[in-house]
N, C-alpha and C positions, 0 to 999 in steps of 0.2 A: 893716881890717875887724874891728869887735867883734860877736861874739854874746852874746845875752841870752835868757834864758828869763822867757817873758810871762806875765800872766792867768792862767786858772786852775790852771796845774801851781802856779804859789807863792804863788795864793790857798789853796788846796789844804793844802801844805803845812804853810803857817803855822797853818793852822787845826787839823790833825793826821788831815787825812783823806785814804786813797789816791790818787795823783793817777794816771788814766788816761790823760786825750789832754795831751800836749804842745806846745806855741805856742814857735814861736825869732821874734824880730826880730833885724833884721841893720841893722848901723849902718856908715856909711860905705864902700858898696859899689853896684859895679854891675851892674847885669843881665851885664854881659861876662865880670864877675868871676866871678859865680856860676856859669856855662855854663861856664866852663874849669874850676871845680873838681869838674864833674860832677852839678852840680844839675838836674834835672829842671822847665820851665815850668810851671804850671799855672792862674794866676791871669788869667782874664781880661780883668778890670777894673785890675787892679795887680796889680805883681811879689810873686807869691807861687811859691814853688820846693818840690818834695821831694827831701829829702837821698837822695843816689843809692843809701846804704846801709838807713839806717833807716826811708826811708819816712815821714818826718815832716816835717812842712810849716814853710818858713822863709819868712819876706816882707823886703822890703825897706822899712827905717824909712821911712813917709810920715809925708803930713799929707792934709787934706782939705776940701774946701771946698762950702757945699750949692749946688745948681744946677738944683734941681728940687725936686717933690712925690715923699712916698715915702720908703723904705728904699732905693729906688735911686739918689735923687736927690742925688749927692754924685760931686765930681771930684777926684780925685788926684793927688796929686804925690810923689814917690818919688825923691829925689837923696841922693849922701854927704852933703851938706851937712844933712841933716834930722836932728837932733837924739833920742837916747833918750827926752827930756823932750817934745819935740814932737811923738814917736807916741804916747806914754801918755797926754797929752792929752786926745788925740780919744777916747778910749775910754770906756765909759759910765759904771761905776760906781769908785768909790777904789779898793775892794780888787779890781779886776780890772787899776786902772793900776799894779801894781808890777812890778819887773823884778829876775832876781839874772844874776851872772854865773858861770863856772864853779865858781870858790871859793865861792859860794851869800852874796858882797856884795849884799846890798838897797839899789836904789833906789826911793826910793820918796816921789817929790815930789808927792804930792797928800795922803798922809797916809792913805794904805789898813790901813795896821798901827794908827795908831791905831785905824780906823773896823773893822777885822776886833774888837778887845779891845770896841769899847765895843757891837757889836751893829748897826753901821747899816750899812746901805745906801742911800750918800748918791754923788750925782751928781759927774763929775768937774771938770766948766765947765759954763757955758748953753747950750753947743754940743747937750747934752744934748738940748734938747728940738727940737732939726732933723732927727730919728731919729725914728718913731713907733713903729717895732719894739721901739724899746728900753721902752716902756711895757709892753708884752707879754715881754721880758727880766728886766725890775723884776720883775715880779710872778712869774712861776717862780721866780727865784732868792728871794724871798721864800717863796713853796712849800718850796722844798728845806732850806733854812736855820732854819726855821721853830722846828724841835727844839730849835736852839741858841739861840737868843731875838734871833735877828735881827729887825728888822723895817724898813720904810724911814721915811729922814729924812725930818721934815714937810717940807721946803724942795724935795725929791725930789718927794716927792707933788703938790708945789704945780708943777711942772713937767710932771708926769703929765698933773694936770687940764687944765692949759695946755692940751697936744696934745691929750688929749681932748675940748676942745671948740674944735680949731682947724680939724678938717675932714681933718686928714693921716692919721687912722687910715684910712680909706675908701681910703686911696693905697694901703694895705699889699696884694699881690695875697694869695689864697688860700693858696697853695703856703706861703708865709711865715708866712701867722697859724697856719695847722693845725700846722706845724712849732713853733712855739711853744709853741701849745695842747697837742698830741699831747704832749711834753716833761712839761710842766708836771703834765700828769693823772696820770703817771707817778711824779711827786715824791713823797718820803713823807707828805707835809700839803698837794696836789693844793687843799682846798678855799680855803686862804690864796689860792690865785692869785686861786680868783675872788673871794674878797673883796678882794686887793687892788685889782682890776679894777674893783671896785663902788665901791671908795672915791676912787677918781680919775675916776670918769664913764666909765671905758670899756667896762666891762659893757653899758648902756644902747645905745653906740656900735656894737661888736660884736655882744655876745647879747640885745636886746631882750627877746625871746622867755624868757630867765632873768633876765634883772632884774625885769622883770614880776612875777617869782613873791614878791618879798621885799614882805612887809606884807599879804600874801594868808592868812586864817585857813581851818584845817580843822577840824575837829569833836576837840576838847581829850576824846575819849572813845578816839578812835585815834589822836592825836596828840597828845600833853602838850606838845610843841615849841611846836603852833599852827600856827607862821610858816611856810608854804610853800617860802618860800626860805631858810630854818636848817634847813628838815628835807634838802630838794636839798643845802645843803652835810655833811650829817651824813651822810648816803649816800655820798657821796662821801668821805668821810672812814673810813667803813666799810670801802668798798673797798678804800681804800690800805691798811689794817691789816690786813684780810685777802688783800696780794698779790693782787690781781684783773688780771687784763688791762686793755689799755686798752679794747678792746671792752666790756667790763661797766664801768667808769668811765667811758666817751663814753654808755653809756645809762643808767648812771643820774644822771649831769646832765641828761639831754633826759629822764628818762622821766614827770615831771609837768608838762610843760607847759602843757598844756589845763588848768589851773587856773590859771591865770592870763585866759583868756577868761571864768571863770565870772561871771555878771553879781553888782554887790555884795548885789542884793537876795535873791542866793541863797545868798551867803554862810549857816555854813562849809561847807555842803554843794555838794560838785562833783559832778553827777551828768554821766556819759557825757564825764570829763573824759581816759580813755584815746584815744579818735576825737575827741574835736574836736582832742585837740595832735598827729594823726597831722600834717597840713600846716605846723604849729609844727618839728617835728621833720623833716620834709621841706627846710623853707625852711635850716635851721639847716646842715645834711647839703650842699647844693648849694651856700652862700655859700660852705663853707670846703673844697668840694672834696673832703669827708672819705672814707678809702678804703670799698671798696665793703662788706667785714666790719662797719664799723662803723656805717654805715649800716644796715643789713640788722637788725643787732641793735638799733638803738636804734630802730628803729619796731616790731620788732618787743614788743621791752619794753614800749615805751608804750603798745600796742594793748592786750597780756596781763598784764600785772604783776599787775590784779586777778584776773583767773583764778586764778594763780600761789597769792593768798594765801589763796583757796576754794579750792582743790586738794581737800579734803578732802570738798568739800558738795560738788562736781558731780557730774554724773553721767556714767555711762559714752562717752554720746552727745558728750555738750560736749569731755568728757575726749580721745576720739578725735578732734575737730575740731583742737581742741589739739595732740595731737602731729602730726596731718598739717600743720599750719598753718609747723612746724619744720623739718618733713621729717627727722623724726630717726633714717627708716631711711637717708640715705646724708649727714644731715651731724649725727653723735651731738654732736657736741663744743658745735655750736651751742646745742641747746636744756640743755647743760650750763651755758652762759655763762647762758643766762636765768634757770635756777636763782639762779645767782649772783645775779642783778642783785637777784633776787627776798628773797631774804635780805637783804640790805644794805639793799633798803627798809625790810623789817620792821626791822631792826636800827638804821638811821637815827633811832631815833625817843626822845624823852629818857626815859630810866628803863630803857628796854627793850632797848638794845645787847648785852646776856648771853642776852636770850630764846631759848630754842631754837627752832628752823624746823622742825617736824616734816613741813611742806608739802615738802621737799628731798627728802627720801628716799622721800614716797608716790608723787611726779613720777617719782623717779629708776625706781622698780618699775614703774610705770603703764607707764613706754615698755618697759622693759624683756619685760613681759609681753607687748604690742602687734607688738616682734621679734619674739618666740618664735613666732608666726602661721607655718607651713609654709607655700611654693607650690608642692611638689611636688605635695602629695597633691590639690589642688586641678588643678589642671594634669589630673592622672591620671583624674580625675573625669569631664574633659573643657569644662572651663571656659576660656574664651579672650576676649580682645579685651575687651569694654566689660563682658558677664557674670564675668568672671576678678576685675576689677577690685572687682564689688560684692561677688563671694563674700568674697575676702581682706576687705574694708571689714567684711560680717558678723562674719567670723570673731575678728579684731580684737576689734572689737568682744565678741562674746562671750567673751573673753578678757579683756576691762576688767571687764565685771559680776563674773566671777567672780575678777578681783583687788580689786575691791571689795567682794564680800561677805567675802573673809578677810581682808582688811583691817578691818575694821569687826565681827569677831567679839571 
C-alpha cells in the first residue's frame, strides 16, 4: 500500500498558495485493507474512504471508462494492480494530475509543473472531452487563477468547443452545473468564467439568455462600455472586488436581460427592459435549480435596478412601493443586497468604476425612516385589520415626504 497526496493540496502548493482541502490516492490496496485499518466507506460509485482520524477523504487508485451521456456517465475500476500514472490520467487538467508522496517526491507524468510555470491550463488526454462538467471546471479554474496569468491552452479550448457543440452539456443535471456556476461567481475574476464559457460556445448552450447580451449597444451617454455584455461582465467584476455575495453576483449577471429582447430598430435605447427580462431571469433561475435567496434577488434586481439609480427623483409614493416591494421591515439585509447590486451597475461601467453612489445611502435613510413609523400609537388610536394597515401605509408614507424634503435642503 502506497499513499499519495493528489490535485489541488500540491497544485496548491507548488503554486505558493494555502492549501485547504486534501485528496490522498491509495495505490495497491484493497477495500478489505482499508476497513481493517479503520477507514470509513463513503464512495458510492467507487472506493472512496475517510481516514478514521482526520476526516479526510482517501480513494482507491482507479481508472475509468465512459458508458454513458453526462458527468455520470463513466464506469470504474478500482484494483492494486491500477497504477499511480493510471489515476492521474483520468483527471482533467496537468496541474491537477501531480502526485507527491510523504517526503513531498513529485510525480508528475503529464508535465503539470511545467504547465503550472508557463500559465496554462492544458487538458491531460482526449479522455478530456467525455466529461462535460469539466468544461464548466476549465472555466472556474480559469476565474480563479486569472490574477496569476493563467489562461487555457488553445488545444484545451478546442476540446471545450468540441463538447460544446456535441449535445453533452444538456446531460449535465442542475444540481452539478449551479455547483459549478455558484463556485466560479465566487472566484476573484467570476467574469473570466463567463468569458471562458463564451469562447468555447457554452455560454450560448447553457445561458442563452446572457450570451444574447454581447453585441447588444446602450446609449454611449450612460454607457461609454456600449456592449451590453462587457458592461454584465464589468458588474460582475465590480462585485468580486467589492466582496459581494453570491446573491448580488447571481443578480447582477441576470439583472440586464431584457435587453437583449430589445428589437434592433430600437437599438441603443431599451425602454421597459427591467419587465421584459423578468421571465429571462425566471427561465435562468428554474434550469439551474438556483437556491431560493438567489432567485428572489435576481428578479428582484432586474425589476428595480432602475428605480435604484432615480432614487433621488422619485417620489415619496414610488419610494414606499419600493420598500414594501422588499419587505424590509422583516427581511433588512435583503433590500441591503439590492443596494449592492445597484452600485456595481453604476460602477460596471467604463470610466466610472471610482464614481460615488450617493443613491446607497438615500435608499439606506429612506427605509430607515419608513421603520421608524410606530404601531402602537396607531393601534391605541383604535385602528385594526384592513384600516390599521392603510393608516401605517400613511404614515409611512408621511414619513418619506419629510425625509425628502431634508434630504433635498
Amino acid at each position: 500500500m502506497r499513499i499519495y497526496k493528489v490535485g489541488g493540496a500540491v497544485r496548491d502548493r507548488l503554486l505558493g498558495k494555502p492549501v485547504t482541502d486534501i485528496d490522498w490516492v491509495v495505490v495497491g490496496a484493497t477495500t478489505e485493507e482499508m476497513l481493517a485499518k479503520g477507514f470509513r466507506p463513503v464512495g458510492a460509485d467507487f472506493p472512496v474512504f475517510l481516514h478514521p482520524k482526520s476526516g479526510e477523504e482517501y480513494a482507491l487508485a482507479r481508472t475509468e471508462r465512459k458508458s454513458g451521456r453526462g458527468y455520470g456517465g463513466f464506469t470504474f475500476h478500482a484494483s492494486p494492480e491500477v497504477t499511480l500514472e493510471e489515476d492521474l490520467i483520468r483527471r482533467d487538467l496537468t496541474i491537477n494530475a501531480m502526485a507527491e508522496d510523504d517526503q513531498q517526491n513529485l510525480t508528475d507524468p503529464y508535465h503539470g509543473q511545467r504547465d503550472l510555470e508557463a500559465r496554462l491550463l492544458r487538458h491531460v488526454s482526449p479522455a478530456f472531452a467525455e466529461d462535460p462538467l469539466r468544461v464548466l471546471r476549465v472555466a472556474r479554474f480559469a476565474a480563479r487563477y486569472a490574477t496569476l496569468g493563467f489562461t487555457v491552452a488553445p488545444e484545451t479550448l478546442a476540446l471545450m468547443r468540441q463538447l460544446s457543440e456535441s449535445g453533452e452539456l444538456e446531460a449535465l443535471t442542475p444540481e452539478r452545473s449551479w455547483k459549478e456556476i455558484s463556485r466560479a461567481l465566487m472566484e476573484d475574476q467570476p467574469q473570466v468564467f463567463v468569458e471562458v464559457l463564451r469562447a468555447c460556445g457554452a455560454l450560448k448552450v447553457l445561458m442563452p439568455e446572457v450570451d444574447a447580451l454581447f453585441g447588444v449597444p446602450q446609449p454611449p451617454a450612460h454607457h461609454p462600455e456600449i456592449d451590453t455584455g462587457a458592461h454584465t461582465l464589468s458588474v460582475l467584476q465590480q462585485a468580486a472586488l467589492h466582496k459581494q455575495p453570491l446573491t448580488v453576483r447571481w443578480a447582477c449577471l441576470l439583472h440586464d436581460l431584457g435587453k437583449g429582447l430589445t428589437p434592433e430598430e430600437e437599438w441603443p435605447r431599451h425602454i421597459a427592459h427591467e419587465f421584459k427580462g423578468l421571465k429571462l431571469i425566471k427561465a435562468v433561475n428554474e434550469r439551474f435549480k438556483v437556491p431560493r435567496d438567489c432567485q428572489e434577488l435576481a428578479l428582484l434586481v432586474g425589476e428595480y435596478h432602475t428605480h435604484g439609480h432615480r432614487a433621488l427623483e422619485l417620489k415619496p409614493s414610488t419610494l414606499l412601493e419600493l420598500l414594501q416591494s422588499f419587505d424590509i421591515y422583516r427581511r433588512p439585509q435583503r433590500f441591503e443586497e439590492f443596494i449592492a447590486a445597484c452600485e456595481m451597475d453604476a460602477r460596471g461601467r467604463k470610466g466610472l468604476e471610482e464614481r460615488s453612489y450617493p443613491q446607497a445611502d438615500y435608499l439606506r435613510g429612506a427605509a430607515t425612516a419608513a421603520r421608524s413609523v410606530a404601531v402602537q400609537p396607531l393601534l391605541e388610536k383604535g385602528f385594526k385589520g384592513p384600516e390599521l394597515g392603510e393608516a401605517i401605509k400613511r404614515e409611512r408614507l408621511k414619513a418619506l415626504k419629510a425625509y425628502k424634503e431634508t434630504e433635498s435642503i
